[in-house]
Structure formats: C-alpha cells, structure tokens
C-alpha positions in Angstrom: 50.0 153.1 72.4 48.7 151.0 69.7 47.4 147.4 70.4 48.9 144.7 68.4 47.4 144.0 65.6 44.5 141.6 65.8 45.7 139.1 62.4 48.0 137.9 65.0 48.6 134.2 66.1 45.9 132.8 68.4 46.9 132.7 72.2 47.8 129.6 73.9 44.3 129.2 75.3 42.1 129.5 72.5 39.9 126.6 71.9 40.9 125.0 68.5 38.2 124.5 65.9 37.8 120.8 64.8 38.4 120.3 61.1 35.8 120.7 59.0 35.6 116.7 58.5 36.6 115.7 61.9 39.9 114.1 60.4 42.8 114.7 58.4 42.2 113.7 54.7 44.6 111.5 53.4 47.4 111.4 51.4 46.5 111.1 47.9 49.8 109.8 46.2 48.9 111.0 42.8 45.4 109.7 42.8 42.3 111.8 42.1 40.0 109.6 43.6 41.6 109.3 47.5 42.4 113.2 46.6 38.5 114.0 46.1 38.0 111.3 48.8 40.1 113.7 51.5 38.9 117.3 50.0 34.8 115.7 49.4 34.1 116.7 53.6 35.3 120.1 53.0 33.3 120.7 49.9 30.4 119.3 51.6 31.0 120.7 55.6 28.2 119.5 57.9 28.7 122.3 60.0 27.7 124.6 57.6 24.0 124.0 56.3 23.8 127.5 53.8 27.2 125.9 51.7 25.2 122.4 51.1 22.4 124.4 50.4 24.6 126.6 47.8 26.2 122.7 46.3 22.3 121.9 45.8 21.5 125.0 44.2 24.1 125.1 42.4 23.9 121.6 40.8 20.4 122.7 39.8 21.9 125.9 38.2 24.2 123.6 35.8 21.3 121.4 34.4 19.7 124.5 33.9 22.4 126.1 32.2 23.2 123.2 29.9 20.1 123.3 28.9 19.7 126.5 27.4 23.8 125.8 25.9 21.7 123.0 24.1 18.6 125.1 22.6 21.3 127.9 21.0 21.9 125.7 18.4 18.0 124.8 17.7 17.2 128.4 17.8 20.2 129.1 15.2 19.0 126.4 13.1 15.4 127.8 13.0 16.5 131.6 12.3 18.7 130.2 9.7 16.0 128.2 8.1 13.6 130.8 8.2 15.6 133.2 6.2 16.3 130.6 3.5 12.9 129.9 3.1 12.3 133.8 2.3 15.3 134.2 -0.1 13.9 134.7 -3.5 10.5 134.3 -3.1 7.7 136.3 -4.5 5.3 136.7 -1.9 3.2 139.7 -1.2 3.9 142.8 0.8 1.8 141.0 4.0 3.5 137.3 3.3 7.6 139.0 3.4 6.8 141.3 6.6 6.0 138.0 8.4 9.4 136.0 6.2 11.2 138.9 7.8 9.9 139.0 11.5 10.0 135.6 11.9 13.9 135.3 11.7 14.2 138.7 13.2 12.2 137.1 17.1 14.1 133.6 16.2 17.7 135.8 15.9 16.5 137.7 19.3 15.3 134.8 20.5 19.1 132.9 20.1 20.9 136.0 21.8 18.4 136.1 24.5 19.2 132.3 24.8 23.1 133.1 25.0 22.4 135.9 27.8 20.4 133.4 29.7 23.0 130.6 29.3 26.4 133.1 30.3 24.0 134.4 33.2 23.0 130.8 34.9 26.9 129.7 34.4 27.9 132.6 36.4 25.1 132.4 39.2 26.4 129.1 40.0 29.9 129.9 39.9 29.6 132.3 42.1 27.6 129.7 44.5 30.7 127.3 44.1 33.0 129.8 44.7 32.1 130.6 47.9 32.5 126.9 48.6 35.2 126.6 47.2 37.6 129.1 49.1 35.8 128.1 52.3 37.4 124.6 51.5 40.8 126.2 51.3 40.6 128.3 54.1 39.1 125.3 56.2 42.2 122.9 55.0 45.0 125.8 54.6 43.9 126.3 58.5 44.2 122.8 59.4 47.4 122.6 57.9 48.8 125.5 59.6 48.3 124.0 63.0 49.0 120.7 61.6 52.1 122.3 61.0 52.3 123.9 64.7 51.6 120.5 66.1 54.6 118.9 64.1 58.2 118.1 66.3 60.8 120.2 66.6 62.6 117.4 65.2 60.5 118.4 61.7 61.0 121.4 61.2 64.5 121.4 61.9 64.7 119.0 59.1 63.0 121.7 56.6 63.9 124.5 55.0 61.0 127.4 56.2 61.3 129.1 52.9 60.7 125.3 51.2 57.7 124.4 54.0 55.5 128.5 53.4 56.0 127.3 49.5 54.5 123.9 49.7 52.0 125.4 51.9 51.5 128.4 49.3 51.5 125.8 46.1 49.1 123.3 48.2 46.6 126.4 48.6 46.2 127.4 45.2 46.6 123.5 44.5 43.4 123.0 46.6 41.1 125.8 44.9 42.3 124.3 41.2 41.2 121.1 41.8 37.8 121.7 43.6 37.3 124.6 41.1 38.4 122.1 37.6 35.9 119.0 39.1 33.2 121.0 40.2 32.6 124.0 37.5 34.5 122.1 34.3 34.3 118.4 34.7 31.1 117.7 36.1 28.8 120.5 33.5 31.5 118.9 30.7 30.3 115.2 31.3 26.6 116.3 31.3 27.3 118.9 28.1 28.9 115.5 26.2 25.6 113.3 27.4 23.2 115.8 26.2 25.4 117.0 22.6 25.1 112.5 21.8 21.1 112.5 22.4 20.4 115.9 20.5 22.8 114.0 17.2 20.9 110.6 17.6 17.5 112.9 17.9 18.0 115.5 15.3 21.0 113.4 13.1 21.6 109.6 13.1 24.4 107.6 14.3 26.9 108.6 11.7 27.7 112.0 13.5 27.6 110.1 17.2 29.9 107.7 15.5 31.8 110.9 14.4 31.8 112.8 17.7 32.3 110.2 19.9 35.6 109.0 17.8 36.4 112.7 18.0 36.4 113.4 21.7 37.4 109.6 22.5 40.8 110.7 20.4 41.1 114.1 21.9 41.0 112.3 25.8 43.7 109.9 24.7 45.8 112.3 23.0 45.2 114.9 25.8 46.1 112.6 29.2 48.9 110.8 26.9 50.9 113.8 26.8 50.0 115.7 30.2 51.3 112.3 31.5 54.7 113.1 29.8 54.2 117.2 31.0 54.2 116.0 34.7 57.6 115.1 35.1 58.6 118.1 33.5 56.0 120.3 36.2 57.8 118.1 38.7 61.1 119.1 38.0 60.0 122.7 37.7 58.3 122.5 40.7 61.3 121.3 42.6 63.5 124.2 41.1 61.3 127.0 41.4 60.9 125.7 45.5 64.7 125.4 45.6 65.1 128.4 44.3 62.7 130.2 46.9 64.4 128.5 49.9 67.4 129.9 49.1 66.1 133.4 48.4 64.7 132.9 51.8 67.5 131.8 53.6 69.5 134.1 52.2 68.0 136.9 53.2 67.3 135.8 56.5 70.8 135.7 57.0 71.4 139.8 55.6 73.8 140.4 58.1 75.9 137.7 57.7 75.6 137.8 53.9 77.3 140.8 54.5 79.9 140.0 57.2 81.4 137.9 54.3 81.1 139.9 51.8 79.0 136.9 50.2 76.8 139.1 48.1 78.3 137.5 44.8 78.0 133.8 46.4 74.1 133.7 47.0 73.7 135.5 44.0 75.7 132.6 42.1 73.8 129.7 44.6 70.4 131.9 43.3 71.1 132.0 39.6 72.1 128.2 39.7 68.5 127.5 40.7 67.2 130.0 38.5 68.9 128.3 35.7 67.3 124.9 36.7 64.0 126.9 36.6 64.2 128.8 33.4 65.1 125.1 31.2 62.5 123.4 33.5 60.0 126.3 32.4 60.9 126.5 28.5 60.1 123.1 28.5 57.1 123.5 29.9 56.0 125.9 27.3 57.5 123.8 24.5 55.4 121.0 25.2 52.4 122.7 26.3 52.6 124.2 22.7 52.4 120.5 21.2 49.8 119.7 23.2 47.8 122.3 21.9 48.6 121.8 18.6 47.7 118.1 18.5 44.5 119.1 20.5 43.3 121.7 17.5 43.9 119.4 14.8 42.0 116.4 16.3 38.9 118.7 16.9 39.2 120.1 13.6 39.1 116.4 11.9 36.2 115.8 14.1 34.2 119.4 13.2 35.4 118.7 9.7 34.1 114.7 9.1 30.6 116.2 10.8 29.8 118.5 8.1 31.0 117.1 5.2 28.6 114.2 6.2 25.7 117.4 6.7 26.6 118.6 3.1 25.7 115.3 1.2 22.6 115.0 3.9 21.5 118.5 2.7 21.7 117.7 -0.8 19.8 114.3 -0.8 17.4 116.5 1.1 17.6 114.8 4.4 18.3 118.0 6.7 17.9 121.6 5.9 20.8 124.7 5.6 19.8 125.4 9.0 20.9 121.9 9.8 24.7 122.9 8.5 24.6 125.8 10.6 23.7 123.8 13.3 25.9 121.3 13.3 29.0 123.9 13.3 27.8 125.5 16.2 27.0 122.6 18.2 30.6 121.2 17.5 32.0 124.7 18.0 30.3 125.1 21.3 31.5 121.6 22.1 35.1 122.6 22.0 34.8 125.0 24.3 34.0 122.0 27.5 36.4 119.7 25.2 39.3 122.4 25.6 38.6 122.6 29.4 38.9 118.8 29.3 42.4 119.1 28.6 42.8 121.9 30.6 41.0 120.5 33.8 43.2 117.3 33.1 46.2 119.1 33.3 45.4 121.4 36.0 44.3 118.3 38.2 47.3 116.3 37.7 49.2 119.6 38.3 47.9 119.9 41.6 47.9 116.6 42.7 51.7 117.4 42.3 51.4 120.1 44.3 49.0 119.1 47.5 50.8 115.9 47.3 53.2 117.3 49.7 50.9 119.2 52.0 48.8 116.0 52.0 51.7 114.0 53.1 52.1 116.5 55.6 48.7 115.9 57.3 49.6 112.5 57.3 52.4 112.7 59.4 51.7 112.2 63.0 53.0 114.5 65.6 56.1 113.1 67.5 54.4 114.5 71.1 51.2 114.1 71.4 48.7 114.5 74.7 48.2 111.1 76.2 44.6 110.2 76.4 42.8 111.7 79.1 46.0 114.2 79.5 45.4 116.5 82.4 46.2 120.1 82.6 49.3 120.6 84.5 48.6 121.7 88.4 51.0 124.0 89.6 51.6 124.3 93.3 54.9 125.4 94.0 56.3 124.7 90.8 59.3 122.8 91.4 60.7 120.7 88.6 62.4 117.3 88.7 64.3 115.4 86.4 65.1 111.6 87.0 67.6 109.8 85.8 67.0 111.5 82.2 68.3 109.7 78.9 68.1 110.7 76.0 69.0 111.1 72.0 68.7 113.0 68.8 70.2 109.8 67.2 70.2 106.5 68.5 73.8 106.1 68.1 74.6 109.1 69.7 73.0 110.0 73.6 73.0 113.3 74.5 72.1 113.1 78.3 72.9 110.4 79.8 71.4 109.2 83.6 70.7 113.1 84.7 69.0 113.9 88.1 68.1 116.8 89.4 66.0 119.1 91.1 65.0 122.5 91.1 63.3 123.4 94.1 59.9 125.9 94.4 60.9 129.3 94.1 64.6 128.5 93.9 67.2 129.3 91.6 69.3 126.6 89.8 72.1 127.6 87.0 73.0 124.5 85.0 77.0 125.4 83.5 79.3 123.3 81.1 81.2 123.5 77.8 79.2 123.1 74.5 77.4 120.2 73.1 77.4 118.4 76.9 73.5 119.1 76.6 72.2 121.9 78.5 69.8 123.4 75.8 68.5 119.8 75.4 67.3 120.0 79.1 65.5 123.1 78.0 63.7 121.1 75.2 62.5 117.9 77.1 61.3 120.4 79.9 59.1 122.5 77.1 58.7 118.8 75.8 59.7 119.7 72.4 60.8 115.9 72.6 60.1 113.5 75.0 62.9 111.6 77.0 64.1 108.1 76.1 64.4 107.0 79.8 63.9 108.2 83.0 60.6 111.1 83.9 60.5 114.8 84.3 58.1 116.1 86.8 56.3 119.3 88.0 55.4 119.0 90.9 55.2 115.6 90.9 53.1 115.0 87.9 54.9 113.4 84.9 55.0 116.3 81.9 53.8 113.3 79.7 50.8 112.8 81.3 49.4 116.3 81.8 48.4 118.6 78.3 51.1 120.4 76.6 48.9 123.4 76.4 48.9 124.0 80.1 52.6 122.7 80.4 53.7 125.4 77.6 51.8 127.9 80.1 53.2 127.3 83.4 56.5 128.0 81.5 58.1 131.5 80.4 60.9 130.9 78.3 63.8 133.9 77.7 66.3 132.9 74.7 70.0 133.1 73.8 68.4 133.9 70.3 65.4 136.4 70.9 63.6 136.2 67.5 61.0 138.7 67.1 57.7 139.3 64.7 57.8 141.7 62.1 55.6 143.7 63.8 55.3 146.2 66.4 57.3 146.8 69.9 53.4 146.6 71.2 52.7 142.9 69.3 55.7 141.4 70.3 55.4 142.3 74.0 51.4 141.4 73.8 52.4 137.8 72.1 53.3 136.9 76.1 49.3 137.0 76.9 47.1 138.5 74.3 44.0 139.1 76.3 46.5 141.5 78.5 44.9 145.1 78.9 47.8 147.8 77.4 48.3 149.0 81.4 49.9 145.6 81.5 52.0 145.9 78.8 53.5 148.8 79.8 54.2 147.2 83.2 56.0 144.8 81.7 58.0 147.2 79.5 58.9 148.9 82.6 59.9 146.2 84.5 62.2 144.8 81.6 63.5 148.2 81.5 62.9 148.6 78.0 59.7 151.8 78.5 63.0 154.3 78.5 63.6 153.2 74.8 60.2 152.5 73.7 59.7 156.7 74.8 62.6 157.9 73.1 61.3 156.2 69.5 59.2 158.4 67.5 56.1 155.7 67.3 56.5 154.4 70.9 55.0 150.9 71.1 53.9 151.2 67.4 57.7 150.9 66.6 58.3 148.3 63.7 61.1 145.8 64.8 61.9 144.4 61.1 62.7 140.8 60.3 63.5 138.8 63.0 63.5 141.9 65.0 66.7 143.2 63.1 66.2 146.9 63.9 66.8 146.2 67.2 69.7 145.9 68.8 70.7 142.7 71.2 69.9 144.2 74.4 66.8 145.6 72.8 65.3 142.4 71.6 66.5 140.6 75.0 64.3 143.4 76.6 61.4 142.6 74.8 61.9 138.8 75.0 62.0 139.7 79.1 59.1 141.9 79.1 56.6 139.7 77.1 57.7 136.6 79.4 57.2 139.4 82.4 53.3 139.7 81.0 52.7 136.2 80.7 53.7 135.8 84.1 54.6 132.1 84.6 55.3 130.2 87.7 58.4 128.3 86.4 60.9 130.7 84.5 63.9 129.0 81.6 67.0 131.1 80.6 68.4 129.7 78.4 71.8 131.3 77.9 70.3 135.0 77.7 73.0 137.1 77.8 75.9 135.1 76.6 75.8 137.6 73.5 76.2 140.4 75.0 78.6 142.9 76.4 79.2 143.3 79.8 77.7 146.2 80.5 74.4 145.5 78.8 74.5 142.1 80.4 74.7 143.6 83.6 71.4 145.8 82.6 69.7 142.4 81.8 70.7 140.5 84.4 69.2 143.0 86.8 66.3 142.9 84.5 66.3 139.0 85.2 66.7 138.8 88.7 63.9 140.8 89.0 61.5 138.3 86.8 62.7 135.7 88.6 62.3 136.6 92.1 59.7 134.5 93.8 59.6 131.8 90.7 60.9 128.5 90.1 64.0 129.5 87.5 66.6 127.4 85.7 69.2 128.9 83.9 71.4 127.6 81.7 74.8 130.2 81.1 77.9 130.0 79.7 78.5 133.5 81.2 79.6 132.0 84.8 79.1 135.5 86.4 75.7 135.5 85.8 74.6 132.6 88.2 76.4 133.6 90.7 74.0 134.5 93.0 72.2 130.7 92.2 71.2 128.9 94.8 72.8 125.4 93.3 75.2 125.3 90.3 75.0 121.8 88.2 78.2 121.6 86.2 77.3 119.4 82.9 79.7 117.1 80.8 79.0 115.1 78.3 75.7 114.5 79.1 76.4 113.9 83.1 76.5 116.1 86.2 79.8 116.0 87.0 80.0 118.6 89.6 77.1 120.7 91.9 77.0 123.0 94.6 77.2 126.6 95.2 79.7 128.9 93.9 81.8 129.1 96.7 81.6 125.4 96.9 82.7 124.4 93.5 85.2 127.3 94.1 86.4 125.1 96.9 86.2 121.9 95.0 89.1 123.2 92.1 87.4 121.0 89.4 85.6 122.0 85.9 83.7 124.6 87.0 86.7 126.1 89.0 88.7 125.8 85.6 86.0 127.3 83.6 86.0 130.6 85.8 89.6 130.9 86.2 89.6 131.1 82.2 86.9 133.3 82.0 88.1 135.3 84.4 91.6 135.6 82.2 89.3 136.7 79.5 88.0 139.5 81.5 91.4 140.8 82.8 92.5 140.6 79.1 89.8 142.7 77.6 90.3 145.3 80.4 93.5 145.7 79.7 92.8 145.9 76.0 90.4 148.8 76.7 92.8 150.4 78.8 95.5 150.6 76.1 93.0 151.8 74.0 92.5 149.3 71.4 89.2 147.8 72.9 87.8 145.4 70.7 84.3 145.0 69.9 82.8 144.6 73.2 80.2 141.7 72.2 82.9 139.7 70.4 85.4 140.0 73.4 82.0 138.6 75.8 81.5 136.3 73.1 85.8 135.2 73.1 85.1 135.1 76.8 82.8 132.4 76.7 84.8 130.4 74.2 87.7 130.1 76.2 85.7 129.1 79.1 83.9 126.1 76.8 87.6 124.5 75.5 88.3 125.0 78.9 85.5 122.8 79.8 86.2 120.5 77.4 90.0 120.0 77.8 89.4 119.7 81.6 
C-alpha cells in the first residue's frame, strides 16, 4: 500500500505559521500606495534575515549596474572620436598603429562595458526573484487559509471555479507588481536621475529641456490611455472568470450534464461567455496597439529634437562626432527604461485589478471566530446538548426555532422529519459552521463558543449524505481522517468499514485513483470510504447526516451494519430520512418546521399515531410497492425507488 501523498492538506493539529507580517494587508481599492503598503512586510519579512540581506545586495547591484548603463555611451563616444581623429591623416607607420589600437581597446572596452552592465542586471534579478516568489508563496498561503477560515455562509455565496481564479489571477497579480516596482521602476527612476546630470555635464540645458519634455509627454500620454485600457481589462477580466466558472461547474456536474442530455446547453452558456471574452480581448489588443503607437512617435520627436540640436553643436564646433553618436545611444538606451514605464504602468494598474479581489478577501473577517482565551474542548463522556436553539439563514426567515435536546454519552439519538424543517442545520451549528442566534449548545457542558474550533472539529467525525472525495488515492482519502496514522491503521479502518474486500479486488489496491469528486466510485463505495476515514480519526462524538438515504436497500443494509459498528460505544446523532435506519435509536426527535414535535422510541411514536407514525406507514407503502415491482419483473432502478421512498415519506411529513 502506498501512503497518501505528502502535497496533501495539513491535518487539523498542525500549528499554523503566522503571516509573514503578523497581519492581513489591506485592501488596496485601486491604490498603489496602500497596495505596496500591504505587500512592503512580505518583501521585507523579519523572519527571514538572508531575503533582507538579498533586498540590500541587491539595491547595491542596481546602482552598480546603472552605472556602467551610463559609461557605454562615454566609451562609444570616445571609440567614435578616436577613429575620426585618424581618418585621413598622414601620420607615420608608428603614429597609425597607435590611431588604430586606440579605438580598437576603446571598442573592447564598450562591449566589455555592455557584458558587465547585462551581467550585474541579472545578478540582482535573480536576488529579487527569490524575494519575490517567497512573497507570493507567503501571501498565496495566507490567503488559502484565509480562505479555510471564511463561513460557510461565504463560500456558499461563490462560485469555486470563480474563487481558484481570483486566487490564481491574485498570484500572478502579486509577482507582477513586486517584480514591475522593484526590477523596472525603481532602476528606471535612478536611470532618468543619472541620463539629466550626464546632459547638464556633458550637453547644456537645451537637451534636459528636450528630454525632460520628452519623457514628461510620454508619462502623460502613457497613464492617459492605460487609464481608458482598465475598464476594458476589467470587463475582460470579468468574462474570462465567468467563463471559467462555468467550465467549472459544468463539468463538475458530468453526470448530470449527461442525464439531460445538456451537452449542447453548457456548450451554448460557454460560448456566450466566450463571446464576451473574445470582444473584451480584441479590444484589448486594439487599444494596446494605439498605445504603442502614440508611445513610438513621442520618443521619436524626443530622440529626433536631441540630435538635430547635436548637428548644429557639431558644426559650430561645440561637441565632437563622437558627441552625435553619443547622444543617439544614450536616448536609445533611455527608451528601453521609458518603454518599461509604460509597461510597468500598465502591468501595475492591471494587477491592482486583479489582487483587488483577493485583497478584499483578506479583509473580510471570519463569521466564527475563537473567542479570546477559547479553550480546547474537554471531552468526558461526550454528550451534546442543545438549548432552546434559534436560529436563521435570513432574518426573515428562522430555521429552528426554540429546539432542546439532548444526546446522552454513548447513546444514540436519530433526529427524523420532512425536508427543509432543519435537521442538517443542527448538524452545522454542532460543527459550528454558524453560530446560533439564541439559545447554547454544549459538550459536555462547555458552550462550543467558548472552547477552540480546532479541538471542537476533532472531537467530531462527520459521515455525509454527499461523500465528496479527493482526486486522489483510496489510501489519501482514508488517511485525510488522521494523517499522522501508521498504514496498519488504515487498513483497520478499511476493514472495519468493510470496504478492504474492494480495495483487494482493484488492480492498484489503496493506490486506486477515485477521480473527481470521487466519481469512479460508486455510492456505497464512496460511503465506505467516508466511514472508514471517520473510523481512523476515531472521534468520541459521531454525526450522520442522512448517509444512506441514496442508496438501495441492500447496500444500505451493508452500511448501516458498517455504522452501527462505528458507532458503538460513541455519542452519535443521526439525522435520516430512511426511518428504518434508526430503528434501533435509543430516542427518535421528530422535527417540523423548525420544532420537535414529537420524541420517543420507535415503539413509542408507533404508539403515539402522529408524524412520525404517518411518515413510516408511507414509507413502508413504498417498500411493499417496489417489492412488488421487482417481483413482476419490472424493478426499477433500485437507488431511485430508495430515493421515491424517501419522498413519499417527506410530503407525508409535510401534509401531516
């Protein structure tokens, strides 16, 4: 047997690292500066000595490096002027061997300079690189748990293909900006500063008048018209995440694609979003093409006025040919920084777009939070209380409304009733996915809002109507129950759940891929696994919630027996539809629209002729039916004639 793979999710014990800056940074509603201001402790961590060291060196890297970008030209202009002074002059044999070496060392001398300058540059971008990503990993982390910590309530509200693409865009968003400020703007803004002392030192102020009028019109032109480009990134933005959600979604949803023939619908829904993204993106293009343009013919003016003003200078004898050289490739090698100007302009703003979301994110406070000084939960006996329990999705809508129970150590209770009267809800507050409105839950006597969700989280194992599984192994998903579990144990717990037949009769054992969502597995499968994981983590208080309601009889008499043997010795509530599977509880609570209507034992309620006697006779009607439907031959499906079962029992609930 394989172990799970160790990329996994971190186990429910493992200490959290604190965030690089000790806080969230926040949200930077499309400004650089409170952007900068958030990312500045993660480009600068003070838990990390060797990347401040790396920031220092590498600052020290770019002065360097500009300063040999500033002596190319000089050394240009002297090779120049050296050959000029030897064209067509008649020296002797000794006096043109030195006219030629002379421009020969000053030509080897301005390559040598070029080598040097490409060199430093990429020395120090490799030292910011490495800061760089460790700032995205640091904040791409912190955003993922961020994320973890977030309600219920949250994510419900997003779209999961939507959320992994803001948290994608928000990544790369991240690495542009540090990248742009740190390796463009900054050396640009010193590169600018050094170009205006060499003009006034070599030149005069006619060609600082020049290229300071040059680059002042290229920044206006330039931020005038990314300005205008973001709304068109925005809208392309929005389509291009639209578009992925529904991809997502989509195909999430295979099976039922596919039920409903629906093939041609998504593709439709797809190609609609497409269609916003293809005119979003052409017009992109379009204007980035304008941009461009205008950007070129503003240097060129610029390049253009300098040396027309070097000609007549040459000619009244004020500066040399060299000097004409010079002056090209100083303004040439100035639109190199220039063109990153627009570029790191537009990149920034680009981002801000795209972090803005992630930001505002990390600025949303998690619904349930530990109280201060929270506790970690004590468990005794385990027996959970709930008292006089209100509570809402909506304030003008309460789902549960005054409920009391309790649920004794090591006893069973079954909690029955049609849909929507708010039986999964109990399963939330008592995971404390949301806390109540009114009222206290308890374990053990202590409040669940005053002890750490961590260790509440733990005392709990949790087996689903809805097993989702990793896409991963047979081994992973079983391990994610308790990761530090030895592989003896896992195959323990594969026994138990009676899933270690199957796992032996797949060619790869417990290296078996499941598939999306566990879709190579079948229902019972996944409900094995769901049992067996839950069996390794091996909590005192035990939750089923509705865990075989979807599936055939005789497979949820293979679980059930799987169940009962989880459960035995351990706090357990379940919450059923399937009547025949509690049973054997020791109290029934009969829900209604979100009160406890009836309670008792089977026999009991039997006795008492109410709901919960109607709700069995129908299901029981159900049952008779699909027998005789599989006597006569013409059984349907057996899943869908459990799952007709338990609808007849729910409007029977609901009419009674």
């Amino acid at each position: 047997m394989s172990a799970p793979s160790s990329a996994g999710p971190a186990p429910a014990t493992m200490p959290k690292t604190p965030p690089a800056a000790g806080h969230a940074p926040v949200e930077p509603r499309g400004s650089l500066w409170l952007a900068l201001r958030g990312l500045m402790p993660y480009l600068w961590p003070r838990d990390r000595a060797d990347l401040r060291a790396s920031v220092l060196w590498g600052l020290v890297l770019m002065v360097l490096a500009k300063v040999a970008t500033m002596l190319t030209p000089f050394v240009f202009k002297w090779a120049t002027d050296a050959v000029a002074a030897g064209e067509g002059a008649n020296v002797s044999a000794d006096q043109l061997g030195w006219l030629i070496a002379v421009p020969v060392w000053l030509t080897l001398a301005y390559g040598f300079a070029r080598i040097v300058m490409a060199a430093i540059t990429q020395w120090r971008d490799g030292l910011f690189a490495k800061v760089a990503v460790h700032a995205v990993r640091r904040l791409a982390l912190e955003t993922f748990r961020h994320m973890h910590a977030l309600s219920l309530r949250f994510h419900l509200e997003r779209k999961t293909g939507g959320l992994t693409r803001v948290l994608e865009r928000s990544r790369n968003g991240i690495e542009t900006i540090t990248r742009m400020i740190v390796l463009n703007l900054a050396p640009t803004i010193l590169e600018f500063v050094m170009v205006v002392g060499v003009l006034l030192w070599v030149f005069d102020w006619r060609y600082v008048l020049v290229t300071v009028a040059m680059i002042v019109g290229y920044t206006v032109f330039t931020f005038m018209l990314t300005e205008w480009r973001m709304g068109i990134r925005a809208a392309m933005n929005e389509s291009d995440t639209d578009a992925n959600a529904k991809a997502v979604d989509s195909l999430l949803n295979y099976e039922t694609v596919k039920y409903f023939g629906a093939e041609g619908w998504e593709a439709e829904r797809y190609d609609r979003s497409m269609a916003k993204y293809e005119r979003a993106t052409t017009h992109t293009y379009t204007s980035l093409a304008w941009l461009n343009a205008g950007q070129a013919a503003i240097f060129s003016l610029g390049l253009t006025a300098a040396m027309v003003l070097c000609v007549f200078d040459i000619r009244a004898g004020r500066q040399s040919v060299g000097s004409f050289v010079m002056i090209n490739a100083m303004m040439v090698q100035l639109y190199q920084p220039l063109n990153f100007l627009g570029m790191i302009y537009r990149e920034i703003k680009q981002s801000l777009i795209d972090i803005e979301a992630m930001f505002a994110i990390l600025a949303r406070p998690p619904e349930i939070e530990d109280r201060p000084g929270a506790r970690p939960l004590q468990v005794e006996g385990g027996a959970v209380r709930f008292e006089d329990v209100r509570f809402s999705y909506d304030p003008d809508r309460e789902i549960l409304k005054g409920v009391s129970f309790e649920v004794p150590a090591g006893r069973t209770v079954a909690i029955v009733g049609p849909s929507g009267a708010g039986k999964s809800t109990i399963s939330r507050l008592l995971f404390r996915f949301y806390d109540v409105n009114a009222g206290r839950i308890t374990i053990d006597g202590q409040d669940i809002r005053d002890v750490t969700q961590e260790s509440l989280r733990a005392a709990i194992g949790m087996v689903p109507q809805d097993t989702v599984l990793f896409n991963d192994t047979l081994a992973y998903n079983i391990h994610y129950g308790r990761h530090a579990a030895p592989e003896q144990a896992i195959e323990g717990a594969a026994e138990l759940a009676q899933i270690d037949h199957f796992i032996r009769t797949t060619p790869k054992g417990f290296s078996t891929e499941v598939g999306e969502r566990g879709l190579k597995l079948s229902g019972g499968e996944k409900q094995r696994v769901a049992i067996a994981r839950t069996i390794l983590k091996a909590p005192p208080i035990l939750l089923l919630d509705e865990a075989t309601s979807a599936l055939d009889s005789h497979t949820e008499r293979e679980i059930q027996d799987a169940l009962d043997r989880v459960s035995r010795g351990r706090t357990t509530l379940v919450i059923a539809h399937r009547l025949s599977t509690v049973v054997s509880a020791d109290e029934i609570i009969v829900l209604a629209q979100g009160r406890i209507t009836e309670r008792g034992t089977h026999l009991e309620l039997m006795r008492k002729r109410g709901l919960y006697h109607s709700m069995w006779e129908r299901q029981r009607e159900a049952d008779r039916a699909r027998e005789t439907l599989r006597a006569a031959g013409e059984d349907e499906e057996p899943e869908a004639a459990a799952r007709s079962g338990d609808r007849v029992g729910e409007e029977s609930g609901a009419a009674a």
